[in-house]
N, C-alpha and C positions, 0 to 999 in steps of 0.2 A: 510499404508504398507501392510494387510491384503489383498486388492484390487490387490495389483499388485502380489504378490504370487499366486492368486488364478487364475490370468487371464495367468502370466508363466506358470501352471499346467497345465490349459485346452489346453494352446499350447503345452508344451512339452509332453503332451497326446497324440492330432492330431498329433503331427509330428512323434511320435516314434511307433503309429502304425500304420501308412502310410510304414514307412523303415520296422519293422517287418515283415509286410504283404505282403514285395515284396517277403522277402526269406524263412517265415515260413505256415505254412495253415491260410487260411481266418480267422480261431478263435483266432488266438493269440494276436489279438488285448485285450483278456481278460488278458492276463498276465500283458501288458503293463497297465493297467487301475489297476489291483490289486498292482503292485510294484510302484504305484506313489503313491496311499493312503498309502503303508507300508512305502514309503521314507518321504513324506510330511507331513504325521500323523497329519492332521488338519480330528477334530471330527463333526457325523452327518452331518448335510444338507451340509457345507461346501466340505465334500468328497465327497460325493453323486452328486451336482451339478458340480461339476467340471470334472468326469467322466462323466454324462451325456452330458455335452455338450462336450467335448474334442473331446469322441467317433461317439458324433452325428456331429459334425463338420467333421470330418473325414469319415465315412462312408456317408454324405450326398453329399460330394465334390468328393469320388471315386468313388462313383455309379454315380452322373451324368457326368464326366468326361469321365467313361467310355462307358455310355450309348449312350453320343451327338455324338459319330464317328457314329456310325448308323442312326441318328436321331429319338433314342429311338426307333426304331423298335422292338427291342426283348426285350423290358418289355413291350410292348404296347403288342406283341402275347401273351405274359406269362398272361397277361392281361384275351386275347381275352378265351385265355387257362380258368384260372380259373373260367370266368363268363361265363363257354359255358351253353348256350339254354337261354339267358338272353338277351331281346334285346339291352341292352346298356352295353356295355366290361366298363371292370373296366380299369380305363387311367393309363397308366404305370405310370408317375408325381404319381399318389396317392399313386402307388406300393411302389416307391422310398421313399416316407414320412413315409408310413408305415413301411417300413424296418429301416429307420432313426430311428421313436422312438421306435422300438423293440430293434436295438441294443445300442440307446442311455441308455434307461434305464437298460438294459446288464452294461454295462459301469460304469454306476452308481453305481451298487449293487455292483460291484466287487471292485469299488475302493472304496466303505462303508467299504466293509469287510476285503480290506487290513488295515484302516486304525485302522477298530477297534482290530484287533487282536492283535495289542501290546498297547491298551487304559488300562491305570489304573482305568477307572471307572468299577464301578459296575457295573453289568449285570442288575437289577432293573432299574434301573435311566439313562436310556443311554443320554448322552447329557447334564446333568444338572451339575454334578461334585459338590453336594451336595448331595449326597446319605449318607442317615440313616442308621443301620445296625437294621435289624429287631428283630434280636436275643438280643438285648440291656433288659436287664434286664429279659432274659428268661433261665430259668433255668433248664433244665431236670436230673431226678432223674431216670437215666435208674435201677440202684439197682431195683427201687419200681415194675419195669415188668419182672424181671428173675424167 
């Protein structure tokens, strides 16, 4: 059951910010990745992975989508752009991947950080949900420094 939740998310990640990103700026795919870890509230790697790929499924399928009408032309110059005086241009394809896992791991962090914002764990122990309380048996006697 844990499987098919987690494979829903990274879909309904991909898909809502594909729709976002028709009608709001390019970055709002960050909202849509922080408001499904705050909805789905599954902790660590579990949030983190499913952001990552969600995000990266989606930014990997609209950049070359939109790239093939040209046939990559203009990340192949963007390319040629950044490796100038280099005899070999950097290939737009590697552009694309690169951009993939910068905004994959984007993705990730942000649907980490919706999900831990309403976690009951402790802030020590992120992920374990056996956290000790350090203070257990400690005593201060602030009297004894006034």
């Amino acid at each position: 059951m844990k499987i098919y939740s987690f494979i829903i998310q990274i879909i309904a990640i991909a898909i809502l910010s594909w729709l976002i990103c028709l009608i709001a700026p390019w970055w709002s795919f960050v909202i849509i990745a922080f408001l499904s870890g705050l909805i789905a509230n599954k902790h660590g790697a579990f949030s983190f992975w499913a952001g990552f790929l969600g995000i990266g499924i989606y930014y990997l399928t609209s950049s070359t989508f939109s790239s093939k009408g040209d046939g990559f032309e203009f990340v192949n110059q963007i390319g040629k752009v950044l490796s100038s005086g280099a005899e070999n241009p950097i290939s737009g394809i590697l552009l694309l991947w690169v951009g993939t896992i910068i905004f994959a791991i984007l993705g990730g962090l942000f649907t980490l950080s919706g999900a831990l914002l309403l976690s009951n764990e402790p802030s020590n122990k992120i992920g374990s949900g056996k956290a000790k309380s350090r203070t257990k048996g400690l005593k201060l006697d602030l009297k004894r420094y006034q």
